[in-house]
mmCIF file of the N, C-alpha and C atoms, coordinates in Angstrom:
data_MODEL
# 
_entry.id   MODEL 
# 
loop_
_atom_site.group_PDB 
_atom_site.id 
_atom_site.type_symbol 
_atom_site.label_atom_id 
_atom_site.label_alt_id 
_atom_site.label_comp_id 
_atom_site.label_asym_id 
_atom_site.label_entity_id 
_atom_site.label_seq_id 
_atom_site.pdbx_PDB_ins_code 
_atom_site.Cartn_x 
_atom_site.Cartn_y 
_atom_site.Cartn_z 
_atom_site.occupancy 
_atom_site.B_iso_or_equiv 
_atom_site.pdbx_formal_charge 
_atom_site.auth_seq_id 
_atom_site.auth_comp_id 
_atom_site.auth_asym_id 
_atom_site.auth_atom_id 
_atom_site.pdbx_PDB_model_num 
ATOM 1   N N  . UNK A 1 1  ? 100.729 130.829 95.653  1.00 0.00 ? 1  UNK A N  1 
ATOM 2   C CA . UNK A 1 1  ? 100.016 130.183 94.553  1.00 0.00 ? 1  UNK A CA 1 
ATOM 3   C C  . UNK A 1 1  ? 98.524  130.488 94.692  1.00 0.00 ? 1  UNK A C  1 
ATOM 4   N N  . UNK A 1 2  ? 98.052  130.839 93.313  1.00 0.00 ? 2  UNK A N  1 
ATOM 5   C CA . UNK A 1 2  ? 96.568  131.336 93.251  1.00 0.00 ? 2  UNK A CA 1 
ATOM 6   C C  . UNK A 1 2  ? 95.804  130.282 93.594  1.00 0.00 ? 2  UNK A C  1 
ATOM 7   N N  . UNK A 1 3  ? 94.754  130.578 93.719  1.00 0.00 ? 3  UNK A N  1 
ATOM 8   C CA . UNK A 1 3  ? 93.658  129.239 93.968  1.00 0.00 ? 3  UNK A CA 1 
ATOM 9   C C  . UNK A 1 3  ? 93.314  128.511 92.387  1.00 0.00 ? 3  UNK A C  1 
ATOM 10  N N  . UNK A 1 4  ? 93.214  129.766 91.478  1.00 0.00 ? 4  UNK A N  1 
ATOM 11  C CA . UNK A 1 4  ? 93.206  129.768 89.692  1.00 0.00 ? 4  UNK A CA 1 
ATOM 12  C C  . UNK A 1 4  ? 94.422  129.385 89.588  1.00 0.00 ? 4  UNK A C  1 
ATOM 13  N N  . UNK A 1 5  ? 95.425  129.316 89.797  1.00 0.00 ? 5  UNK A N  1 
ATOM 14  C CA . UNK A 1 5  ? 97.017  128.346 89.588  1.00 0.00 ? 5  UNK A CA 1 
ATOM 15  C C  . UNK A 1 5  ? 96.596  127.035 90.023  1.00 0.00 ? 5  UNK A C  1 
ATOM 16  N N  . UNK A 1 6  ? 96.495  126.834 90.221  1.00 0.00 ? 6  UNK A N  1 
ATOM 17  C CA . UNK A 1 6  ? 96.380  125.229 91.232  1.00 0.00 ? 6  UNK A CA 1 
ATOM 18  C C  . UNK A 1 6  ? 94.871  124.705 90.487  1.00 0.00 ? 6  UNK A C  1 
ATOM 19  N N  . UNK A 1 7  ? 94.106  125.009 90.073  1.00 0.00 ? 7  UNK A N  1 
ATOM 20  C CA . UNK A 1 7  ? 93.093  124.925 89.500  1.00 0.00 ? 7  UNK A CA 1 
ATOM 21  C C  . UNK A 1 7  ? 93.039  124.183 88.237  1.00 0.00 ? 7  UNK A C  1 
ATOM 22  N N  . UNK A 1 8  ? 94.043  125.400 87.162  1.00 0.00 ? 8  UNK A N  1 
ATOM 23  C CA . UNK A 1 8  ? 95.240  125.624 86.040  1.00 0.00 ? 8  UNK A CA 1 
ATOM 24  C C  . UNK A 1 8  ? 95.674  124.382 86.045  1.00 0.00 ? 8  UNK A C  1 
ATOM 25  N N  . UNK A 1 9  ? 96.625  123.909 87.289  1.00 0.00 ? 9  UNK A N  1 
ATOM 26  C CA . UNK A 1 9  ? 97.312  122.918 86.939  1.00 0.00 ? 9  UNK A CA 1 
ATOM 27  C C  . UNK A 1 9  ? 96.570  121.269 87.400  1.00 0.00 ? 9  UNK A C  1 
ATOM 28  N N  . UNK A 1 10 ? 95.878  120.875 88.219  1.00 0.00 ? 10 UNK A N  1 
ATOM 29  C CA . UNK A 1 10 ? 94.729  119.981 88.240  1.00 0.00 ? 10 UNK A CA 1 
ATOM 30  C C  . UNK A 1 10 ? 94.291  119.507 87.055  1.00 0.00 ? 10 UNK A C  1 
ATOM 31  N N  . UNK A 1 11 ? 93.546  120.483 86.629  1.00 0.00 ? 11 UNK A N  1 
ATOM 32  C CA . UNK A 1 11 ? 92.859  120.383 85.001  1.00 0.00 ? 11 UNK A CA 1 
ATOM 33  C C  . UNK A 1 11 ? 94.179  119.658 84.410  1.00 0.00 ? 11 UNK A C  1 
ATOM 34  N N  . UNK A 1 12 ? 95.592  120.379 83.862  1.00 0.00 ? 12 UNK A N  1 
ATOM 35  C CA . UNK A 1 12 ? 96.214  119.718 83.386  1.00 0.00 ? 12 UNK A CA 1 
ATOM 36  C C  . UNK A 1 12 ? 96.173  118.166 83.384  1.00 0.00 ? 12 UNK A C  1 
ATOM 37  N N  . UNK A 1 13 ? 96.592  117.902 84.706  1.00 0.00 ? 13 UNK A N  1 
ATOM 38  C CA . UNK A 1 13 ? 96.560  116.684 85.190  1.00 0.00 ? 13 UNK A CA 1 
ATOM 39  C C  . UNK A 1 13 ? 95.744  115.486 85.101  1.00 0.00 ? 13 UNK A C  1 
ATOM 40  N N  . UNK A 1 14 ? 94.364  116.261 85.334  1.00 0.00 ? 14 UNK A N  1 
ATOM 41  C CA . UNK A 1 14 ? 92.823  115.235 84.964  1.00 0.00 ? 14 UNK A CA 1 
ATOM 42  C C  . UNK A 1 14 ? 93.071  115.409 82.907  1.00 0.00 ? 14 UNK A C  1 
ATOM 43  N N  . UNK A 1 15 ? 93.507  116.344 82.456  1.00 0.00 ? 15 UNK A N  1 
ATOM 44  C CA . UNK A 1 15 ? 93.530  115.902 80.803  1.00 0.00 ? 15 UNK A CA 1 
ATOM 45  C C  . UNK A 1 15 ? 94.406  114.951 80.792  1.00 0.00 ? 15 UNK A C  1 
ATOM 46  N N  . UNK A 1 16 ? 95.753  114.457 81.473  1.00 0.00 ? 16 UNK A N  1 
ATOM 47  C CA . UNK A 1 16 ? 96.792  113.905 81.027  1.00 0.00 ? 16 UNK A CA 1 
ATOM 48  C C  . UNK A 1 16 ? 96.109  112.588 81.232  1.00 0.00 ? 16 UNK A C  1 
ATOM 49  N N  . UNK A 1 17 ? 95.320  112.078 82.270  1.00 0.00 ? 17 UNK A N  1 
ATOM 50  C CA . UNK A 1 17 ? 94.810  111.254 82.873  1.00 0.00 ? 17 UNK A CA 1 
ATOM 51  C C  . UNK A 1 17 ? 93.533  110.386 81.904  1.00 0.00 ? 17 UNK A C  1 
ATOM 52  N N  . UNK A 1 18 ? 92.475  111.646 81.909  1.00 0.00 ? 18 UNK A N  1 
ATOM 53  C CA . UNK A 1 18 ? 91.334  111.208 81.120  1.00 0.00 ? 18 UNK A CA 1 
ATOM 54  C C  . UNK A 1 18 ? 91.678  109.951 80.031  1.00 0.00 ? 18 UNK A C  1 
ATOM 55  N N  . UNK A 1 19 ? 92.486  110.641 79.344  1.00 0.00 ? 19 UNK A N  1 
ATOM 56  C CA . UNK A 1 19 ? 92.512  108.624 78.238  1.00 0.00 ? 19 UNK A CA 1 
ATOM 57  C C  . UNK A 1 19 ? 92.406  107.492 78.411  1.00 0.00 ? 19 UNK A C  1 
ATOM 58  N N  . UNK A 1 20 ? 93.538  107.450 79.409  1.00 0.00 ? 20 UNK A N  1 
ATOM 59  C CA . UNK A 1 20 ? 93.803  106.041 80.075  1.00 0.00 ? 20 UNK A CA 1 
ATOM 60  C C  . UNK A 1 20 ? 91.896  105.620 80.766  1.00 0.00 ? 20 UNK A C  1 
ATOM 61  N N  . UNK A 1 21 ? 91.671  106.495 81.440  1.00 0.00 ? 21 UNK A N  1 
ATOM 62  C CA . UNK A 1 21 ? 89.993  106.408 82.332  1.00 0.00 ? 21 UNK A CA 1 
ATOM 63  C C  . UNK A 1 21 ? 88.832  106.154 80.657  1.00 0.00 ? 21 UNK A C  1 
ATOM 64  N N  . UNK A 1 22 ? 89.066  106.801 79.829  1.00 0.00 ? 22 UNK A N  1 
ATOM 65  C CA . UNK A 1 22 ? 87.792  106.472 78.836  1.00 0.00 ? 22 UNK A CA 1 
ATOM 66  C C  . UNK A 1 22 ? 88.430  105.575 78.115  1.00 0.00 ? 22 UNK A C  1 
ATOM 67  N N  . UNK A 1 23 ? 89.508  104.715 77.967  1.00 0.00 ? 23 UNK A N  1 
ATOM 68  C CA . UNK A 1 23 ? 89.750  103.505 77.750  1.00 0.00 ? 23 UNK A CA 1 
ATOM 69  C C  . UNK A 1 23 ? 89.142  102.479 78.091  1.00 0.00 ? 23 UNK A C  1 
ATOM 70  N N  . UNK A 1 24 ? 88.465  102.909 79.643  1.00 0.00 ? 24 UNK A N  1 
ATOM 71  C CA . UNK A 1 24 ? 88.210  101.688 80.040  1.00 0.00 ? 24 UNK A CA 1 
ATOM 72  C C  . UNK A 1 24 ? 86.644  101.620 80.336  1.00 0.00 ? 24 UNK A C  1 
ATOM 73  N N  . UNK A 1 25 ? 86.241  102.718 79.378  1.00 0.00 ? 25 UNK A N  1 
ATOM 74  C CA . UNK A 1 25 ? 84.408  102.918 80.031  1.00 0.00 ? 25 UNK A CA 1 
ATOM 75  C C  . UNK A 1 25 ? 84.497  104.316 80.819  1.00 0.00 ? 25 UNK A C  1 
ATOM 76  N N  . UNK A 1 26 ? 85.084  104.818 81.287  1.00 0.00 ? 26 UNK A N  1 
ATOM 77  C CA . UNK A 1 26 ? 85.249  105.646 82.208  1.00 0.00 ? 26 UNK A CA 1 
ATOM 78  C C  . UNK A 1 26 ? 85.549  106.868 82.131  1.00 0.00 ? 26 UNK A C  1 
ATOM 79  N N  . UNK A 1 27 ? 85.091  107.845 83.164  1.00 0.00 ? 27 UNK A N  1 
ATOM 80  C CA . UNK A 1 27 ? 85.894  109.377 83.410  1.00 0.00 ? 27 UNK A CA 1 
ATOM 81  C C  . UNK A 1 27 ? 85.866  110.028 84.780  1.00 0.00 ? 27 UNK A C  1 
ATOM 82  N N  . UNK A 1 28 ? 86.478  111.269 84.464  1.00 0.00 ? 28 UNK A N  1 
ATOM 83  C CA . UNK A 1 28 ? 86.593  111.407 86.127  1.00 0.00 ? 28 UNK A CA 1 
ATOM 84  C C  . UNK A 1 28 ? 86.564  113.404 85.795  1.00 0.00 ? 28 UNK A C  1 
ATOM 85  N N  . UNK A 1 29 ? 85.542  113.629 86.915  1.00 0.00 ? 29 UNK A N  1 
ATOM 86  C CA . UNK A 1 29 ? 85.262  115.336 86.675  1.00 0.00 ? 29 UNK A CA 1 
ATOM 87  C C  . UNK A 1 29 ? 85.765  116.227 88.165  1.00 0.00 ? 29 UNK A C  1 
ATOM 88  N N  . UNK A 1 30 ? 86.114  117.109 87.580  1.00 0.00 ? 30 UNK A N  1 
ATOM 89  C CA . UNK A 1 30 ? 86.385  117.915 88.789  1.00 0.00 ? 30 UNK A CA 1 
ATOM 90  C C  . UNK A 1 30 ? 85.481  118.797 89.505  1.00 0.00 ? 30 UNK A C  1 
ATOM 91  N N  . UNK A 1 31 ? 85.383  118.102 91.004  1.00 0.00 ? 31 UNK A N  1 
ATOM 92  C CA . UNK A 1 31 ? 84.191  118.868 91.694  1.00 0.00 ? 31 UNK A CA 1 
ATOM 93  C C  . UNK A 1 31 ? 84.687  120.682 92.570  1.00 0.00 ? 31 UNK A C  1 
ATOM 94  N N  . UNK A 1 32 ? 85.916  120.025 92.605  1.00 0.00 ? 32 UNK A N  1 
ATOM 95  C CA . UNK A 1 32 ? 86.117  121.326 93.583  1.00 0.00 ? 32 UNK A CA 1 
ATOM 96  C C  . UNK A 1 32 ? 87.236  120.886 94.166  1.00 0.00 ? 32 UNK A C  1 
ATOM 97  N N  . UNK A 1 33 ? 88.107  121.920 94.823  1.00 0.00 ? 33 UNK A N  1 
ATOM 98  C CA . UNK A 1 33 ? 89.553  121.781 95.884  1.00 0.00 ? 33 UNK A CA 1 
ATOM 99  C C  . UNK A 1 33 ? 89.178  122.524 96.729  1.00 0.00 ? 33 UNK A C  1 
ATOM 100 N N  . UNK A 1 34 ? 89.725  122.275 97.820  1.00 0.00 ? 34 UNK A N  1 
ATOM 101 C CA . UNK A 1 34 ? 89.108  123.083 99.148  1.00 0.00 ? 34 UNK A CA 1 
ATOM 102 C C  . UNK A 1 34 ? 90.566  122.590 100.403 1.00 0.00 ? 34 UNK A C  1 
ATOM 103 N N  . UNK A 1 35 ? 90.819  123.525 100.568 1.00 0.00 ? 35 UNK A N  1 
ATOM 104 C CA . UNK A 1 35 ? 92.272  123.513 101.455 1.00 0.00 ? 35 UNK A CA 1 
ATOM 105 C C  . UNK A 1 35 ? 93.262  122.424 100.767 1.00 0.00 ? 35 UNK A C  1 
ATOM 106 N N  . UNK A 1 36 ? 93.615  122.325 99.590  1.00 0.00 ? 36 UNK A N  1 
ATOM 107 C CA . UNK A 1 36 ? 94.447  121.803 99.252  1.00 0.00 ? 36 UNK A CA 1 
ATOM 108 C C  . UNK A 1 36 ? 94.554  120.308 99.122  1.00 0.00 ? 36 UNK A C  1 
ATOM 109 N N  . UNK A 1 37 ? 92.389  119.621 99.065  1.00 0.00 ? 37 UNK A N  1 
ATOM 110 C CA . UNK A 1 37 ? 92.009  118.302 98.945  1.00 0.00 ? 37 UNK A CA 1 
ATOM 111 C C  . UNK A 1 37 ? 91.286  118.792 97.425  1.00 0.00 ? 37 UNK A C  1 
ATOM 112 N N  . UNK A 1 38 ? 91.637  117.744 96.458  1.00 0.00 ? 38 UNK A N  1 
ATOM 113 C CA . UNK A 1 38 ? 90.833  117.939 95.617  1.00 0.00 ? 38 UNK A CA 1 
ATOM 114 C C  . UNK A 1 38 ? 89.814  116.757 95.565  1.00 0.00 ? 38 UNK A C  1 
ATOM 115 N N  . UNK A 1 39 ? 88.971  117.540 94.979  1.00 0.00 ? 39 UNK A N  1 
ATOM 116 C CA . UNK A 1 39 ? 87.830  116.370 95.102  1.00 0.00 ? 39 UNK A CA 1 
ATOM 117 C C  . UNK A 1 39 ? 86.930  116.201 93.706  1.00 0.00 ? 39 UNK A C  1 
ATOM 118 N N  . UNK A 1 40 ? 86.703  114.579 93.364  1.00 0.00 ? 40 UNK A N  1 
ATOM 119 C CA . UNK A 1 40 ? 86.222  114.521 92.122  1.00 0.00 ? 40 UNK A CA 1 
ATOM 120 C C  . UNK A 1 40 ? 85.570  113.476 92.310  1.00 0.00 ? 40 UNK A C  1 
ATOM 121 N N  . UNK A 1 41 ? 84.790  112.830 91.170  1.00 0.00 ? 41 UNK A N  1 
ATOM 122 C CA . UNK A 1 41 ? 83.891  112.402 91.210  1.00 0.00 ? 41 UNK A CA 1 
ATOM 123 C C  . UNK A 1 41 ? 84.169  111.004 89.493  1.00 0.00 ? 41 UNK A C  1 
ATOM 124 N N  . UNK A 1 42 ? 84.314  110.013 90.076  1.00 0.00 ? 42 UNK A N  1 
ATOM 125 C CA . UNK A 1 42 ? 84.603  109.257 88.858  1.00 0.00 ? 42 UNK A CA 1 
ATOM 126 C C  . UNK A 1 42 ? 83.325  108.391 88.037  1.00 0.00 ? 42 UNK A C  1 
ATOM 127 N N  . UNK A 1 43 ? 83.331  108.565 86.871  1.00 0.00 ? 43 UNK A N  1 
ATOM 128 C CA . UNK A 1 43 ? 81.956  108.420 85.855  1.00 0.00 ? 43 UNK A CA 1 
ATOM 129 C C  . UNK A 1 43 ? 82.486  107.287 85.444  1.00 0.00 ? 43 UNK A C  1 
ATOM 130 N N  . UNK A 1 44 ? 81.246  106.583 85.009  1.00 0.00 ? 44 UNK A N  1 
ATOM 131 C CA . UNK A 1 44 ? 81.052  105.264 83.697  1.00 0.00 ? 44 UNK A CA 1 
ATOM 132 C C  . UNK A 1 44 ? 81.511  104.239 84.592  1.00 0.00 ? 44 UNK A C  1 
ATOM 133 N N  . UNK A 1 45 ? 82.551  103.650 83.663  1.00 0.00 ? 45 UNK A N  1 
ATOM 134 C CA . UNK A 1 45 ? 83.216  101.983 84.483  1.00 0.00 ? 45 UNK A CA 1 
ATOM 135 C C  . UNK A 1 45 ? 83.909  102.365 85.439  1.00 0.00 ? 45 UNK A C  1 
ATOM 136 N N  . UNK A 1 46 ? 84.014  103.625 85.611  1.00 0.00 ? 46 UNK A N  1 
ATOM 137 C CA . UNK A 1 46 ? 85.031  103.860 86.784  1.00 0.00 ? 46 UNK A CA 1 
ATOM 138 C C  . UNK A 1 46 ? 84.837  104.005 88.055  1.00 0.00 ? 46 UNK A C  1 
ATOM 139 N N  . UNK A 1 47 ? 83.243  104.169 88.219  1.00 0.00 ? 47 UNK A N  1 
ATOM 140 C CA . UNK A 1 47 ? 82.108  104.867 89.570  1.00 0.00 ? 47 UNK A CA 1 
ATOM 141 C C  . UNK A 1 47 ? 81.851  103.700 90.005  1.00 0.00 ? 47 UNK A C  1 
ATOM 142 N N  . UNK A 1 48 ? 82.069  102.406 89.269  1.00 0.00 ? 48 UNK A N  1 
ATOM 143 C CA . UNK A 1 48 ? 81.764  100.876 89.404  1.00 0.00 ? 48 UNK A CA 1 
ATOM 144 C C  . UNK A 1 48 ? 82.696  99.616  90.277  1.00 0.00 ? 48 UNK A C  1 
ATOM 145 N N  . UNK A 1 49 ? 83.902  100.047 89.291  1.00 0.00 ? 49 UNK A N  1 
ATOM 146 C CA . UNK A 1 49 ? 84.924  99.289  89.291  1.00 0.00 ? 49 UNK A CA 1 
ATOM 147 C C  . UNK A 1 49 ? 85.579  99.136  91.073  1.00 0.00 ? 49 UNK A C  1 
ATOM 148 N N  . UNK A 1 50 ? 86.134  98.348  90.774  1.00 0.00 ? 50 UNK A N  1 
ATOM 149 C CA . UNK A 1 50 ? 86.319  97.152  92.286  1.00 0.00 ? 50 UNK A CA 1 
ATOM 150 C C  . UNK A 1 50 ? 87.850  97.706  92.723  1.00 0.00 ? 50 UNK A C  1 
ATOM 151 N N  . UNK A 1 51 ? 88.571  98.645  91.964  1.00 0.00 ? 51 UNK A N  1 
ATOM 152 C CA . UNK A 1 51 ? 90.006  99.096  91.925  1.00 0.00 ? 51 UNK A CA 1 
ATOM 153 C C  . UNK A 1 51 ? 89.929  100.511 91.737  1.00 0.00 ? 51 UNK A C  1 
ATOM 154 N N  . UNK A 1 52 ? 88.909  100.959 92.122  1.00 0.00 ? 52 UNK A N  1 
ATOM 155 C CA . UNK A 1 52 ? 88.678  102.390 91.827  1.00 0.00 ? 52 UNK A CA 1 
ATOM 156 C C  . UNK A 1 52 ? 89.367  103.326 92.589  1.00 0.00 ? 52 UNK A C  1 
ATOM 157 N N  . UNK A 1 53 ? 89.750  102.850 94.224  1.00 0.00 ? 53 UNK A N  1 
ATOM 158 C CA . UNK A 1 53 ? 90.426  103.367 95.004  1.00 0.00 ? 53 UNK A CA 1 
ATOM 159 C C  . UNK A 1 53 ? 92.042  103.511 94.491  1.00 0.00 ? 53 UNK A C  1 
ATOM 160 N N  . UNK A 1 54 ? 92.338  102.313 94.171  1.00 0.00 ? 54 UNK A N  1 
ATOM 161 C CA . UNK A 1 54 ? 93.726  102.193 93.658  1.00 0.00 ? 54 UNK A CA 1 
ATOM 162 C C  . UNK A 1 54 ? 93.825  102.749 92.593  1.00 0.00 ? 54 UNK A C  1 
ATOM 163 N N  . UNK A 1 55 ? 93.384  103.024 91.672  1.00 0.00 ? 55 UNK A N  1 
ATOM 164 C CA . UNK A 1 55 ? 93.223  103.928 90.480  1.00 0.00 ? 55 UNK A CA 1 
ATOM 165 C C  . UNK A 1 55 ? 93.607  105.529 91.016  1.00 0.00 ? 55 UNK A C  1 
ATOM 166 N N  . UNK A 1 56 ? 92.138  106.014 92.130  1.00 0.00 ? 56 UNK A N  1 
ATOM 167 C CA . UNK A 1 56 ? 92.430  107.298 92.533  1.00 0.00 ? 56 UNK A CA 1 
ATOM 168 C C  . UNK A 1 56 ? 93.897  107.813 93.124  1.00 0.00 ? 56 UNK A C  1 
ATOM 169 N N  . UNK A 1 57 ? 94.145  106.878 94.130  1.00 0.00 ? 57 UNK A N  1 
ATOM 170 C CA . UNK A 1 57 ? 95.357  106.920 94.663  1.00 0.00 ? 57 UNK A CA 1 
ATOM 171 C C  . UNK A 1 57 ? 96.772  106.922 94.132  1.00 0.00 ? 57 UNK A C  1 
ATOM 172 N N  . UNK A 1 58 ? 96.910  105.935 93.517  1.00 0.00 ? 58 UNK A N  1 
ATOM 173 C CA . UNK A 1 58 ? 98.005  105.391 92.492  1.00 0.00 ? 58 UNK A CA 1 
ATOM 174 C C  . UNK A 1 58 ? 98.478  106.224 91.327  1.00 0.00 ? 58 UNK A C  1 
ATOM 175 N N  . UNK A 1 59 ? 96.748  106.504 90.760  1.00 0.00 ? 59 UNK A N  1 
ATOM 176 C CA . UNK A 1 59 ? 96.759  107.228 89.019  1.00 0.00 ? 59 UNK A CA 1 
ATOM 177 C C  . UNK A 1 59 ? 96.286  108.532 89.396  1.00 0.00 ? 59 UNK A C  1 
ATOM 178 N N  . UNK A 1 60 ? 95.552  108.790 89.962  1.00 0.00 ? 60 UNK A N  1 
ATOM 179 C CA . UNK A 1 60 ? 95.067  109.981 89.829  1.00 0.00 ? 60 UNK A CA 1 
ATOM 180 C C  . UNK A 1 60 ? 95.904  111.110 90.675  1.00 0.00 ? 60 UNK A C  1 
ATOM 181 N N  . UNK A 1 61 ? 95.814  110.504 91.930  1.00 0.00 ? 61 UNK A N  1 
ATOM 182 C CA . UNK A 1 61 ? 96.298  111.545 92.974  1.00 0.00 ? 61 UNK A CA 1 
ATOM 183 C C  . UNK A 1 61 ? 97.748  111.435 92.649  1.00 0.00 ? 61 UNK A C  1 
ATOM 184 N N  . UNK A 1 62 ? 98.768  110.505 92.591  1.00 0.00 ? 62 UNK A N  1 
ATOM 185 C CA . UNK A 1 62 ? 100.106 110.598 92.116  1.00 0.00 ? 62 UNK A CA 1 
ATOM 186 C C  . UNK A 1 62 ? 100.466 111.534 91.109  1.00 0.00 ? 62 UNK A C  1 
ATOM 187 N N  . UNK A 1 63 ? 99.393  111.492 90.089  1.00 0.00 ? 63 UNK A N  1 
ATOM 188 C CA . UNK A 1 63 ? 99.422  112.357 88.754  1.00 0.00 ? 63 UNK A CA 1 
ATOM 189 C C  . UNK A 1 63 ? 99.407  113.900 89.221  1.00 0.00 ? 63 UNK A C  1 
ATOM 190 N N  . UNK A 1 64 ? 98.202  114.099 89.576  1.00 0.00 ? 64 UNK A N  1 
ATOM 191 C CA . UNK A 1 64 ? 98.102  115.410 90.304  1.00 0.00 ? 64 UNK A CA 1 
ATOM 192 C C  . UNK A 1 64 ? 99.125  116.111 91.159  1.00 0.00 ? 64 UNK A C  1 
ATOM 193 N N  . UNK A 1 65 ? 99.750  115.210 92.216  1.00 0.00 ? 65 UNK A N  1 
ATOM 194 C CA . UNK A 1 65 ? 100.512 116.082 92.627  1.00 0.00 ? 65 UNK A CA 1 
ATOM 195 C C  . UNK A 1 65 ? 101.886 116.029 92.070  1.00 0.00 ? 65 UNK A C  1 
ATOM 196 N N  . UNK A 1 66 ? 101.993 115.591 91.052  1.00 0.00 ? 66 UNK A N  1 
ATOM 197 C CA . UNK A 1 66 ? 103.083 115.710 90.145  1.00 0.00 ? 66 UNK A CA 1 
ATOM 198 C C  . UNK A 1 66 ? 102.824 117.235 89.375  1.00 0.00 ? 66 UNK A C  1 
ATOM 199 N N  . UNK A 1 67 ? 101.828 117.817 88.874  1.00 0.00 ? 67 UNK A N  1 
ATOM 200 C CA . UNK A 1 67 ? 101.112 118.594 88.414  1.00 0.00 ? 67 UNK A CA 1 
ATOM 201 C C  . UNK A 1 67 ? 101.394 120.472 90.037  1.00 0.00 ? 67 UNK A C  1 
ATOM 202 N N  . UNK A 1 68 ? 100.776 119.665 90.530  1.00 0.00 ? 68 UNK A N  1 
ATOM 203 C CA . UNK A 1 68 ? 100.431 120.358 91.861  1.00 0.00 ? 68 UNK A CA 1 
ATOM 204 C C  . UNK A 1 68 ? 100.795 119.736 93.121  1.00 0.00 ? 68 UNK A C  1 
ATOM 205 N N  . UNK A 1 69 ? 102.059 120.210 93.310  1.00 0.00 ? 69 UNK A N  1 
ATOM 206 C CA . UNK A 1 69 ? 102.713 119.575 94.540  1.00 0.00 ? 69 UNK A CA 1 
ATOM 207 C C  . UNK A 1 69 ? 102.053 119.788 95.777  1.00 0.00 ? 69 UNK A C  1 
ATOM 208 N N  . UNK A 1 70 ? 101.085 121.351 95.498  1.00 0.00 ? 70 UNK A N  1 
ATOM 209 C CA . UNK A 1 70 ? 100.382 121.514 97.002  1.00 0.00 ? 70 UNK A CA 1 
ATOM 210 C C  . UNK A 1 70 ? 99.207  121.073 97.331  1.00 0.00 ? 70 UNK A C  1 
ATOM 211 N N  . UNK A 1 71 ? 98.693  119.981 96.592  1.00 0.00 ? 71 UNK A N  1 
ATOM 212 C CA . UNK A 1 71 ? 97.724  119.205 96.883  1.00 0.00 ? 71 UNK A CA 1 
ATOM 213 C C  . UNK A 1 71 ? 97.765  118.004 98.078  1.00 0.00 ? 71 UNK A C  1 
ATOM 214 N N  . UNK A 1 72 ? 97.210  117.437 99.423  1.00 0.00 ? 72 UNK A N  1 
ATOM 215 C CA . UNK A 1 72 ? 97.746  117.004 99.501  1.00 0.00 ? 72 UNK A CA 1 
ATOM 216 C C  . UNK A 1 72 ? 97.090  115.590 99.920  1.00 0.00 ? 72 UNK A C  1 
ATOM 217 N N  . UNK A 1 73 ? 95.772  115.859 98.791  1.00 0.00 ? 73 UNK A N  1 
ATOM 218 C CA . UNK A 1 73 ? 95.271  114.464 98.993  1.00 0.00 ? 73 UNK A CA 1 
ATOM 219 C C  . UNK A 1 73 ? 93.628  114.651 97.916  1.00 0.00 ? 73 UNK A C  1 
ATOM 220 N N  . UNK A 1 74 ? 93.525  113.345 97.773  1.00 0.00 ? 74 UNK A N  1 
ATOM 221 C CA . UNK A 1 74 ? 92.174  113.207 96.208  1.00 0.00 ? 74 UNK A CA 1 
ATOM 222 C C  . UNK A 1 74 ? 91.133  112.581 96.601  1.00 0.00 ? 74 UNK A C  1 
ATOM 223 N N  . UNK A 1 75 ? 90.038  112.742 96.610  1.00 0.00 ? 75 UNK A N  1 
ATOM 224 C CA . UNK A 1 75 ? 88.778  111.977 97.027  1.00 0.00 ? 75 UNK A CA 1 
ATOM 225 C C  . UNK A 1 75 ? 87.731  111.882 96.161  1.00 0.00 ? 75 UNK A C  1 
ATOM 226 N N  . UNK A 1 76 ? 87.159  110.741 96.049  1.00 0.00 ? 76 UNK A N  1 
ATOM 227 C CA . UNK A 1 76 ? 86.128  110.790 95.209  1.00 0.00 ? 76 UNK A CA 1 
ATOM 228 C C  . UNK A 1 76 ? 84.652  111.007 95.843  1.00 0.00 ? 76 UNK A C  1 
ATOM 229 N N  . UNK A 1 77 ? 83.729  111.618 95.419  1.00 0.00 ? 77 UNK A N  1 
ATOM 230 C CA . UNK A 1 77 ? 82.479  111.908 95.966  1.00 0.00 ? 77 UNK A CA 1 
ATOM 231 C C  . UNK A 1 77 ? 81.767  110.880 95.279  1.00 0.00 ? 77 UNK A C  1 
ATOM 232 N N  . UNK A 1 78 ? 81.086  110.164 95.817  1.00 0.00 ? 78 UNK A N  1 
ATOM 233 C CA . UNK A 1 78 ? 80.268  109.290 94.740  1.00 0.00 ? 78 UNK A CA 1 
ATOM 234 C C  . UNK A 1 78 ? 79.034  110.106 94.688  1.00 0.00 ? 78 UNK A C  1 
# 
């Protein structure tokens, strides 16, 4: 798998995602993957919020590696 495959499919993942996040004030951008951690950075109500971890974990990173199975973990950079 390309590094542009996995890239490809991320993006998917952060579009499927994004709604639910600017529902609530919020978004979330992609900074970069690097050995198979992706790493992003969550905007608005979301850079704030008190459940932000559980969000990443739960919503985001679950999503993703549904997307990209060879991911094998999500972090947010504040």
């Amino acid at each position: 798998m390309s590094a542009q495959e996995t890239q490809i499919k991320v993006e998917k993942a952060l579009d499927e995602i994004r709604p639910f996040l600017i529902s609530d004030g919020g978004n979330i951008k992609l900074l970069g993957i690097e050995e198979n951690i992706v790493k992003v950075q969550l905007e608005g109500a979301c850079s704030g919020c008190t459940v932000n971890q559980m969000t990443l974990k739960n919503g985001v990173e679950a999503t993703i590696k549904k997307y990209a199975p060879e991911i094998e973990e999500v972090i947010n950079v504040a």
